[in-house]
N, C-alpha and C positions, 0 to 999 in steps of 0.2 A: 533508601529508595523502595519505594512498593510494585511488586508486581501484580495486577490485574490478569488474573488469568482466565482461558474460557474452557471450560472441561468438556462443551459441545463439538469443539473443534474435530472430536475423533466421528462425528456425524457426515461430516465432508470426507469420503475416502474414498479418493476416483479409481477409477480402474485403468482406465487407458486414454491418451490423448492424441493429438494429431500434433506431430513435431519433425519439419521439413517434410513434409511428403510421405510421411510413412505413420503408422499408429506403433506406440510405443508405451510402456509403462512410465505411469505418471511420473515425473517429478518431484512436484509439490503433494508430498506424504506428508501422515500423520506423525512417523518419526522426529521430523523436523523439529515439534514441538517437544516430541521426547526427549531429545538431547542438550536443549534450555534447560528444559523442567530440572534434569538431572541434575546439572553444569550447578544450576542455579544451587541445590540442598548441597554439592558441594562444598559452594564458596558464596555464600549467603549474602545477599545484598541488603536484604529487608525482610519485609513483611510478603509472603504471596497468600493473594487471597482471590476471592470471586468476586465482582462486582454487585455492587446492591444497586441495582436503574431500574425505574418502574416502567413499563410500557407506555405510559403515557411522553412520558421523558424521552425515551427513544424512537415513539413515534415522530415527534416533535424536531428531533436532532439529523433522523433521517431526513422529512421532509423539506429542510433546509439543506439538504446537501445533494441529496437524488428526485427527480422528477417523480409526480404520484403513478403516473404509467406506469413505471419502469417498477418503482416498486412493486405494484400491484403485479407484475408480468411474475416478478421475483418468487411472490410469495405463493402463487397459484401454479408456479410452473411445472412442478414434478407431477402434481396429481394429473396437469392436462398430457402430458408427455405418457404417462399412464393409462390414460382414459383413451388417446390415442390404437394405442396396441396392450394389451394386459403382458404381453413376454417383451414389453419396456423395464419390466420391474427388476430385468435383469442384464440390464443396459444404461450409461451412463447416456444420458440429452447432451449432443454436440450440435453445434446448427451447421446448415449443408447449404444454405443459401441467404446473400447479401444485397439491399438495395445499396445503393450510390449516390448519397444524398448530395442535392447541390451537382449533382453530373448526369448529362442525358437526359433529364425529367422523372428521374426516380422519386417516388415520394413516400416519406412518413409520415404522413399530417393523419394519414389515414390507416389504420394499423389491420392486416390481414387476419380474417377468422382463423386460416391454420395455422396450428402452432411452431410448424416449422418455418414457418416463414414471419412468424411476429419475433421468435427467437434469434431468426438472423437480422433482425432489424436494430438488435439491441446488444449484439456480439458486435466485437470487429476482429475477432480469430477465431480460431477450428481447433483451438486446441486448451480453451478453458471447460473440461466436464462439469455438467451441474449434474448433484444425485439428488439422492433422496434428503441429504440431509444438508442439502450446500445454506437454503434457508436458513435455520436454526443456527447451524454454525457459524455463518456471515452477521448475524442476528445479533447473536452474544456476543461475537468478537469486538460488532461497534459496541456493544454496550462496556465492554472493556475500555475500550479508547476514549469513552463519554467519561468512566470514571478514573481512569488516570487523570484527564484533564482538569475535570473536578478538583481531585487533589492539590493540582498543581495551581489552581485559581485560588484552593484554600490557602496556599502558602511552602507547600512541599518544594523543597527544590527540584525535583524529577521524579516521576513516577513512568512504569513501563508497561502496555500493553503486550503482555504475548499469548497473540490468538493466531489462527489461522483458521480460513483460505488468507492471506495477504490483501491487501487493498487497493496500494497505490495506482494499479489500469483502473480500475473503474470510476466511471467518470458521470455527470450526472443522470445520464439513462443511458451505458454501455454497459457493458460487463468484458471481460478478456484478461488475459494475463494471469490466469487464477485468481484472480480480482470479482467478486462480488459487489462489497459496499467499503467506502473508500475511507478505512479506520484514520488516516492521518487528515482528513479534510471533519470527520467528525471530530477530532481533537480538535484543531484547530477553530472553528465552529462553536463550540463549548467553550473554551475560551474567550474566546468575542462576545457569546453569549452573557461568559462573567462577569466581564467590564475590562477584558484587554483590549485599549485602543489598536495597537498594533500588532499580529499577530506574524513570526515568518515560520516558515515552511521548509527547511532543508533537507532532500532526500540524498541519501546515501548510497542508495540500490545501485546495481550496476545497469537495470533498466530504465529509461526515461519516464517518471510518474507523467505518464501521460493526463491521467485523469485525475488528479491533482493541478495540474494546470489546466485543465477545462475547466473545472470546477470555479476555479478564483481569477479567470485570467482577466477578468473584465471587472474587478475587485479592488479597488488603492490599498484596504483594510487586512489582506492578507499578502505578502509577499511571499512570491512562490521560486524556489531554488533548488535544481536539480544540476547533480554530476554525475554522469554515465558515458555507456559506448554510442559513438557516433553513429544518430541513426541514418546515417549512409549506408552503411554494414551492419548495425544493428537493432534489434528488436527494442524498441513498435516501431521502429522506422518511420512512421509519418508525422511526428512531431519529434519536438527535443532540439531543434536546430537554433545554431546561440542567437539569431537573428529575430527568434518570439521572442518579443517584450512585454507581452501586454494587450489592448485593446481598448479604446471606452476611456472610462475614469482608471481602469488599470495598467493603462500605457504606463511602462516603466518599473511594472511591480513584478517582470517577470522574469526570470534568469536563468539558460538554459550554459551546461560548461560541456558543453562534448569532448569523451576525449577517444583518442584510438585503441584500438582493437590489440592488444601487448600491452598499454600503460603500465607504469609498475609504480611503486611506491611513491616516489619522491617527485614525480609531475602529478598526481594524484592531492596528494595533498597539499601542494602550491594552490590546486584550484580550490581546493578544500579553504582555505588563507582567502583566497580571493570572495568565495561564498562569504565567508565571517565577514568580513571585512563589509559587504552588501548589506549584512543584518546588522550592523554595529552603523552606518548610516544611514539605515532605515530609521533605525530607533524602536526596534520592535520591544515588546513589555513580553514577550513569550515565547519561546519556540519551540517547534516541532519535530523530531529526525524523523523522517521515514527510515528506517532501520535494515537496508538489506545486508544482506552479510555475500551476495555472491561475485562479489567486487576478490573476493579470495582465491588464488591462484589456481585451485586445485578442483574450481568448480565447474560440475560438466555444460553447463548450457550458457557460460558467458564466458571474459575475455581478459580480463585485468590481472593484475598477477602477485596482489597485497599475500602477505603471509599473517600469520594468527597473532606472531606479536605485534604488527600495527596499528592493530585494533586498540591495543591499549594507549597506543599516540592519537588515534582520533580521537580517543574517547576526553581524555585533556585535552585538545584543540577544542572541543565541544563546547568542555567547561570554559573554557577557558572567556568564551560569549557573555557568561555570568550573567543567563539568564534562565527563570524556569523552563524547564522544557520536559517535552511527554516525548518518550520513543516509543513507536508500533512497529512490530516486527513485521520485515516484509518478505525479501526473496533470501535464499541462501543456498542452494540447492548439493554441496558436497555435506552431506548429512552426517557424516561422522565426524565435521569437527565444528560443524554448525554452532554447537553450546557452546564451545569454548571462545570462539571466534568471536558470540554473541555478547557473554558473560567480560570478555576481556573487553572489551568496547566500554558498556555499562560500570563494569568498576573502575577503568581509568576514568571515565567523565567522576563518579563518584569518589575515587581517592583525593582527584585534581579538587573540585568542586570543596 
């Protein structure tokens, strides 16, 4: 298995975020990736390397997956957030204010000259910082996800993106969740683009890929499949509820497994059985994991309660689809056992496989 790595990632390094009502130290670090990277020269899977995608290539790949606005908003944002105040350069951009689309007569058709208010237009939380370098690193990381997928259209049986910021919130012209640009919809994306007739989508996160199912939900050609905490009680809360199916031509293609707030192993992965079981009658030619790892007992900002050897039974349940598939790493947030957790996942799909 190859990893796709992005060495831009350490350009994304927020300072503080907004989490229940208080500003706190981020999260989602650069660590994160450093205890893969370790994990990984540990207990070697493959190959890690950089990706080779040309610009033209990922202009291409975004544009099929994020709106031109949004991107455009994405790539100009620091400097205007700058230009705003010059002692911004020592402040992460959070947005501070929301319209309500679709309620009240709020509108986006029409995008506001200031920047705080175009920023909240394309947020739908307070608590994903964009810095100086969230571009770039969101940038390289799809280009990550572009060529694992590649690989896996060449014939690889699995290849892995590990980049960060994460992707699965953002959605075609949102951003949230420490989510910039949405690496498992650019795999996926790339794929189609191959010649996979069918492609699905199964996230593992223990948060709802909200924007992963925006992206496809009105799509027959991707099937989209997410297990997580019920957004009743949990984050993003406004979608995820098992009643989305779909929309359009993609009625049917969409599959939400909520589960409660304590889940532990063994109703976890019954739903996990039931996901396979949707892709094995889909008929898909490829799949995707969205890869979170904070589905792990000991992680502070979620609720499920897997330990680090089960990682190695997903990772066989995975295979076990016996189909190609690309993992992007997404959330995981107990950072010191983050690699192992990551690493055990990846080599059981790979021993099983």
């Amino acid at each position: 298995m190859k990893t796709f790595y992005n060495p831009d990632h350490i350009l994304h390094a927020a300072r503080q975020e907004m989490f229940r009502g208080r500003m706190v130290a981020c999260h989602e670090v650069p660590a994160r990736f450093d205890f893969v990277m370790r994990e990984l020269e540990r207990r070697p899977l493959g190959k890690v390397l950089q990706p080779s995608i040309s610009d033209i290539e990922l202009d291409a790949i975004l544009a099929s997956v994020h709106s031109e606005r949004y991107l455009n908003f994405l790539e100009g944002a620091w400097a205007e957030w700058v230009a705003m105040d010059p002692a911004n350069v020592e402040r992460d951009a959070l947005p501070s204010v929301w319209p309500m689309p679709n309620r009240h007569g709020f509108r986006t058709d029409r995008l506001p000259e200031n920047f705080a208010a175009r920023m909240g237009a394309f947020a739908f939380d307070s608590g994903c910082p964009l810095t100086a370098g969230s571009w770039t690193a969101a940038r390289k990381g799809a280009a990550c996800a572009m060529a694992a997928a590649q690989d896996v259209a060449a014939g690889a049986r699995s290849a892995f993106a590990l980049t960060r910021p994460p992707g699965h919130h953002a959605g075609p012209d949102f951003f949230g969740g420490y989510c910039f640009l949405n690496n498992a919809a650019v795999a996926a994306q790339t794929l189609r683009d191959k010649g996979v007739e069918r492609v699905a989508v199964l996230d593992v996160d223990y948060h709802h890929g909200n924007g992963t199912q925006t992206i496809f939900y009105e799509r027959p050609d991707v099937l989209t499949i997410s297990i997580h905490g019920d957004p009743l009680t949990e984050y993003p809360y406004y979608l995820g509820h098992a009643d989305e199916r779909g929309a359009g031509a993609g009625e049917g293609f969409n599959l939400n497994l909520p589960l409660a707030h304590g889940t532990g192993f063994m109703p976890w992965i019954r739903a996990l059985d039931q996901a396979l079981d949707a892709v094995h009658h889909y008929k898909a030619g490829a799949l995707v994991v969205p890869m979170g790892l904070d589905t792990f007992e000991g992680d502070p900002i979620s609720g499920f309660t897997l330990k680090s050897g089960d990682y190695t039974t997903i990772g066989r349940r995975l295979a076990d689809a016996d189909l190609p598939t690309v993992f992007t790493f997404e959330g995981g947030y107990a950072v010191d056992e983050v690699g192992v957790n990551a690493v055990n996942l990846l080599a059981g799909f790979q021993n099983a496989a």
